[in-house]
C-alpha positions in Angstrom: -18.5 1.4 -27.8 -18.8 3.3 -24.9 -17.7 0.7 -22.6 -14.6 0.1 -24.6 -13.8 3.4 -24.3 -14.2 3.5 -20.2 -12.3 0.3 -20.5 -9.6 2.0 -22.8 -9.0 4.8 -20.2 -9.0 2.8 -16.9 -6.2 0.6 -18.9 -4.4 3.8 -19.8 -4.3 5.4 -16.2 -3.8 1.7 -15.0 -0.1 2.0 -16.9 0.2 6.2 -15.7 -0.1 5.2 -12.3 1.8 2.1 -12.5 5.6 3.2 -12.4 4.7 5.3 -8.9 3.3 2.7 -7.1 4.9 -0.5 -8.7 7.9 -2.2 -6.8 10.2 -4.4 -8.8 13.8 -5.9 -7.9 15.7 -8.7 -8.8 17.4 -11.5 -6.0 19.3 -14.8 -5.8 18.1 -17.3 -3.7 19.7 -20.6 -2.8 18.6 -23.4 -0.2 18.1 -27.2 0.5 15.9 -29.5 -0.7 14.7 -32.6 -0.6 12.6 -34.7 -3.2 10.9 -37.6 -3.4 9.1 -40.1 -6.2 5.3 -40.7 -5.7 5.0 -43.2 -7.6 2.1 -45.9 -7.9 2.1 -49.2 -10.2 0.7 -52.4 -10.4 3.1 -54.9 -11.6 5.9 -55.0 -10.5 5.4 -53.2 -7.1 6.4 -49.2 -6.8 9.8 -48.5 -4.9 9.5 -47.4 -1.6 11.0 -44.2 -1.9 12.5 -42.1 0.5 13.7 -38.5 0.6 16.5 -37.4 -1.8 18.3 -34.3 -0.1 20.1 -31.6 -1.9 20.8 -27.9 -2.7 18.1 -25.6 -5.1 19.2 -22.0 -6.0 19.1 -19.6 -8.5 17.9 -16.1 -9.7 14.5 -14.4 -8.5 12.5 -11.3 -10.0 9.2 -10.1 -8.2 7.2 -6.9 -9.2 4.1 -5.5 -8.3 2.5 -3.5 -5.3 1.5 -2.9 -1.7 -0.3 -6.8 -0.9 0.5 -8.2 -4.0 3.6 -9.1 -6.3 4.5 -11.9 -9.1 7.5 -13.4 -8.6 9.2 -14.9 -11.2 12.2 -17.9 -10.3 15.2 -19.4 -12.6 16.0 -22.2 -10.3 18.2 -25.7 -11.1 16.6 -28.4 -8.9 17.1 -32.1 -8.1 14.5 -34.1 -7.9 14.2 -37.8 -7.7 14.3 -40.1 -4.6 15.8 -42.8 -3.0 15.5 -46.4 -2.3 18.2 -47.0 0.8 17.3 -50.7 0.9 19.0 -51.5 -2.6 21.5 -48.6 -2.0 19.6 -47.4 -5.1 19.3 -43.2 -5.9 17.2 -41.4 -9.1 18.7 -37.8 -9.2 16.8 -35.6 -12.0 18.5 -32.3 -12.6 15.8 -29.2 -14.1 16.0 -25.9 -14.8 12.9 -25.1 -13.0 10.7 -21.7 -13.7 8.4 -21.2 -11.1 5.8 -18.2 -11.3 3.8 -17.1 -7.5 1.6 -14.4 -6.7 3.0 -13.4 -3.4 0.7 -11.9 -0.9 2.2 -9.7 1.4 0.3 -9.9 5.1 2.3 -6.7 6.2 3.2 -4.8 3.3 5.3 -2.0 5.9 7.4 -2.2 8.0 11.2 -4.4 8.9 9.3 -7.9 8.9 6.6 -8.6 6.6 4.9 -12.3 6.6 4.1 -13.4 2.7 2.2 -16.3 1.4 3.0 -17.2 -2.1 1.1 -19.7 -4.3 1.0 -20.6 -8.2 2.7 -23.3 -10.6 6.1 -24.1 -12.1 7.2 -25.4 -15.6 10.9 -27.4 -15.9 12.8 -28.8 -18.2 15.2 -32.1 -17.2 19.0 -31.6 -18.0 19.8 -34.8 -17.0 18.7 -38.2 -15.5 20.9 -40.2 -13.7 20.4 -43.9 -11.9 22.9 -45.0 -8.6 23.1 -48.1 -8.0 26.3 -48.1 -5.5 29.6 -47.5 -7.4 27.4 -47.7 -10.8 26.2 -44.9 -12.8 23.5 -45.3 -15.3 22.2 -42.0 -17.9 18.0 -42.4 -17.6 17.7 -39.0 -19.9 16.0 -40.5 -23.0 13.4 -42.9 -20.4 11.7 -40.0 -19.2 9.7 -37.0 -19.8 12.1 -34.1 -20.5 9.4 -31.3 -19.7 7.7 -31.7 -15.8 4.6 -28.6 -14.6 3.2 -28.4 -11.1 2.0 -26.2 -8.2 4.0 -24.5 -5.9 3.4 -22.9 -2.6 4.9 -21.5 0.6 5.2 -18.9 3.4 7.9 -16.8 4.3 9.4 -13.6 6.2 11.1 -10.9 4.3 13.1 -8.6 6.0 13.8 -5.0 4.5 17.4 -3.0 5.3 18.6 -0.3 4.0 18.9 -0.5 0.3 18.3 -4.6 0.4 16.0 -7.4 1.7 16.5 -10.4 2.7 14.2 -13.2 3.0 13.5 -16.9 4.4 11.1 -19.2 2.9 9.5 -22.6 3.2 7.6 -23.8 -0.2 6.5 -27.4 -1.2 6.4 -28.3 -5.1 3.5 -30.7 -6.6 4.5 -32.4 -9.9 1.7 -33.1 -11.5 3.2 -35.1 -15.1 4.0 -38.3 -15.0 7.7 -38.4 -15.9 7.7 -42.4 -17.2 7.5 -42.1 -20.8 4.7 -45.0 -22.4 3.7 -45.9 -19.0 1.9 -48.9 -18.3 -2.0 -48.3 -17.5 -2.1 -47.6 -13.4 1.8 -46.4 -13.6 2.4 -43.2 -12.6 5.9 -41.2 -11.1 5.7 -38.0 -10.3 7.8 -35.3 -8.8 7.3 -33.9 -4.8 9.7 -31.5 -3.3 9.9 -29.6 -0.3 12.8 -26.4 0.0 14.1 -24.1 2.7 15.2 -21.0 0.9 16.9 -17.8 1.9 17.4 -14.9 -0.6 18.9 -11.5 -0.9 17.0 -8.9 -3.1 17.8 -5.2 -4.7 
């Protein structure tokens, strides 16, 4: 009982001191990216496939304190890959909700260095195959939902009233997106972004 109650009352002064010390604010960030298929399978052979550039953006919200923050993303993303060789292209449109703990190596001043880490859910608006002029709809072959890690490093600069940041991050699917797959087949999503943002 009396441990509950010491942990009652550091939980209360925990949410007290919190609205003085906690920063929160809200951003947009928007960037370039380029994705690529891992894939592995037996039979037939796994396409050799190569990066798939395009843009990633969307809305940002990050709270917490001096070192640390969570920083919540609404992105939409393409993934998928090429395969230049058959003139071939797999573009996979998400809405993409990544959550990082951001640690902030200089928590003062105009610059401050960050390393952010954590996962990211997403859920695939549409699946699209290119062969050339053609145009195929892949929706209903693969998994709708994808998860993963996520990490990166950064610079945030702070301005009057705003900041504004850069960022390099790297996304790990970690589903396999083929639906049924075969024993040994696997596809799964990689990613890296270069993302700058504006925050208030």
């Amino acid at each position: 009982m009396k441990r509950l109650a010491i942990m009652t009352i550091a939980a209360l002064a925990a949410v007290a001191l919190a609205p003085r010390a906690l920063d929160a604010g809200v951003g947009i960030k928007a960037g370039f990216s380029l994705a690529k298929f891992s894939e592995e399978s037996a039979d037939p052979p796994a396409f050799p496939w190569e990066n798939l550039p395009f843009f990633a953006g969307g809305l940002s919200f990050e709270s917490g304190f001096a070192y640390v923050s969570v920083q919540t993303e609404v992105f939409y993303v393409r993934m998928g890959g090429k395969f230049a060789a058959a003139d071939l292209e797999y573009r996979f449109d998400y809405v993409q909700v990544p959550v990082l703990l951001k640690i902030n190596i200089v928590p003062a001043g105009p610059v401050r260095p960050f390393l952010g880490g954590g996962g990211y859910g997403a859920y695939l608006i549409k699946a699209r195959g290119v062969l050339g002029t053609e145009t195929g709809d892949l929706t209903e072959d693969y998994e709708r939902l994808d998860y993963g890690l996520v990490g990166g490093v950064g610079l945030a600069f702070r301005l009057a009233g705003i900041g504004l940041s850069i960022e390099g991050r790297y996304n790990h699917g970690l589903r396999n997106l083929i639906k049924d797959a075969a024993p040994g087949a696997s596809m799964k999503n990689r990613c890296l972004m270069a993302l700058a943002g504006i925050s208030f």
